[in-house]
C-alpha positions in Angstrom: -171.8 4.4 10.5 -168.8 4.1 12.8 -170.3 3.0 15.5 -172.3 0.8 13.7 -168.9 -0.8 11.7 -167.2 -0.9 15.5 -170.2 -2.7 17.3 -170.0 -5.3 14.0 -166.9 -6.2 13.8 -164.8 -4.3 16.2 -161.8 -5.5 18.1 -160.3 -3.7 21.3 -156.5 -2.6 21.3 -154.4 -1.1 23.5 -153.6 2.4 22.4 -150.6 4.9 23.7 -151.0 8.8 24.1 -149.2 10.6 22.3 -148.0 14.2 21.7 -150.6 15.3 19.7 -152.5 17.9 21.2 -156.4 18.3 19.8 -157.9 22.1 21.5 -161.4 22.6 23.2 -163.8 24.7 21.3 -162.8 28.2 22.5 -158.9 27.2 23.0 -157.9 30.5 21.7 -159.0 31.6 25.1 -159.0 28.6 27.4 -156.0 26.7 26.0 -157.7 23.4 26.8 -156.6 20.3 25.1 -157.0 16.8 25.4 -153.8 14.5 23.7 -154.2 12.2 21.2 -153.9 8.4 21.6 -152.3 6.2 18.6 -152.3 2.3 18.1 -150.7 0.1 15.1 -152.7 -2.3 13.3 -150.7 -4.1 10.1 -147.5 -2.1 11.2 -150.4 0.8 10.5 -150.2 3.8 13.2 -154.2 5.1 13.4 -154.2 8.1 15.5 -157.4 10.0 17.3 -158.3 12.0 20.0 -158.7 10.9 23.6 -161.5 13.7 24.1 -160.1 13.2 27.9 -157.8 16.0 29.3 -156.8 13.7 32.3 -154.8 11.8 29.7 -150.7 12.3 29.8 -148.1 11.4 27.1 -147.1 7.8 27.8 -150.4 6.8 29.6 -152.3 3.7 27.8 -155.9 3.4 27.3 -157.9 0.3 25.6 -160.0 1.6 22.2 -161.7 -0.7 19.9 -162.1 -0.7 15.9 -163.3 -2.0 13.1 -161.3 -4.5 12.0 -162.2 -3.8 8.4 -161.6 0.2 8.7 -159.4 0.4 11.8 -159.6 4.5 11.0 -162.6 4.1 12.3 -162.1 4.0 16.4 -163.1 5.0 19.8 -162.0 5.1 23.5 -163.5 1.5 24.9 -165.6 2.8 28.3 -166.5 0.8 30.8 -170.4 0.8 30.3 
């Protein structure tokens, strides 16, 4: 359903990383983590996770999202 609502009416955004840290399936013991990125939409702030442990605090990234449920998002790759 969300990718379905983001290839209908989706519109791309520049999003911010944050310090929001979202851990790898066995973190206990790995302590992996990838940051979350956030982006305003109608002085909105929609947060999610970056799934991309490269990504620093202050770095941008593009994401798109549907412009009817913008809590529905994802990293915009360049396929």
């Amino acid at each position: 359903m969300k990718d379905f609502l983001i290839d209908f009416d989706g519109k791309q955004i520049k999003a911010i990383i944050v310090n929001e840290k979202n851990y790898f399936g066995n973190s206990p013991v790995s302590h992996e983590f990838s940051y979350s990125y956030q982006f305003i939409v109608n002085n909105k702030k929609f947060r999610s996770n970056s799934r991309d442990s490269d990504l620093n605090i202050g770095d941008s990234i593009c994401v798109e999202y549907s412009k009817t449920y913008p809590n529905f998002n994802r990293v915009l790759t360049d396929n």
